[in-house]
Structure formats: structure tokens, C-alpha cells
C-alpha angles and dihedrals in degrees: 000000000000087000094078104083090057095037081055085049089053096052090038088058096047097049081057111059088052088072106026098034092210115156085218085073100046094053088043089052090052099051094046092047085046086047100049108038091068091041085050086049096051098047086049102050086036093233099313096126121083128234099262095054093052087050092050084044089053091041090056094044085052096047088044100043090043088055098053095044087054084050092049094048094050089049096053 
């Protein structure tokens, strides 16, 4: 459950920049999000997934999380 403190910096990043609209949040809010997913996978699964799943894990969170900030920003 140590993975708490950054899942609630990435939401809290997130909330921001919808109200701040500072590109400094966005790309916060995607490395947390990148950082924690596969933190999230490992304690889940207790260690069972190797090292390249969680890199494609943590490859798929970046390319989704990266699509929906562009998104965000051309809709702001």
C-alpha cells in the first residue's frame, strides 16, 4: 500500500490542471500515473510478473496517459 501517497499525486495533478491549466501538472500527473500502475501490478500479483511485463505495463500506461493529457490540452 506504499503506493498511495504517489496514485493520490497523480489525481491531485490532474484535478489541477483543470483548473490551472499548467503543462507542469499534466506531465506530473503522467509520471506518477506511469510510476504507480506497475507498482500497483507487482503488489497484486505479489511479485509473480516478470520485469518485462511490468515494462510493457508501464510502457502502455505512458502511451495511454500521454494520449489523454494531449487530448486534455487541445480541448482546453
Amino acid at each position: 500500500m506504499t503506493y498511495a501517497l504517489t496514485a493520490g499525486l497523480a489525481v491531485a495533478c490532474f484535478a489541477a490542471y483543470l483548473g490551472v491549466h499548467s503543462t507542469v501538472l499534466l506531465v506530473a500527473g503522467v509520471v506518477a500515473t506511469t510510476i504507480v500502475v506497475p507498482e500497483v501490478v507487482w503488489d497484486l500479483t505479489d511479485g509473480a510478473v516478470g520485469g518485462g511485463v511490468l515494462l510493457l505495463v508501464a510502457g502502455a500506461v505512458l502511451l495511454a496517459t500521454s494520449l489523454v493529457s494531449t487530448w486534455l490540452r487541445r480541448h482546453r
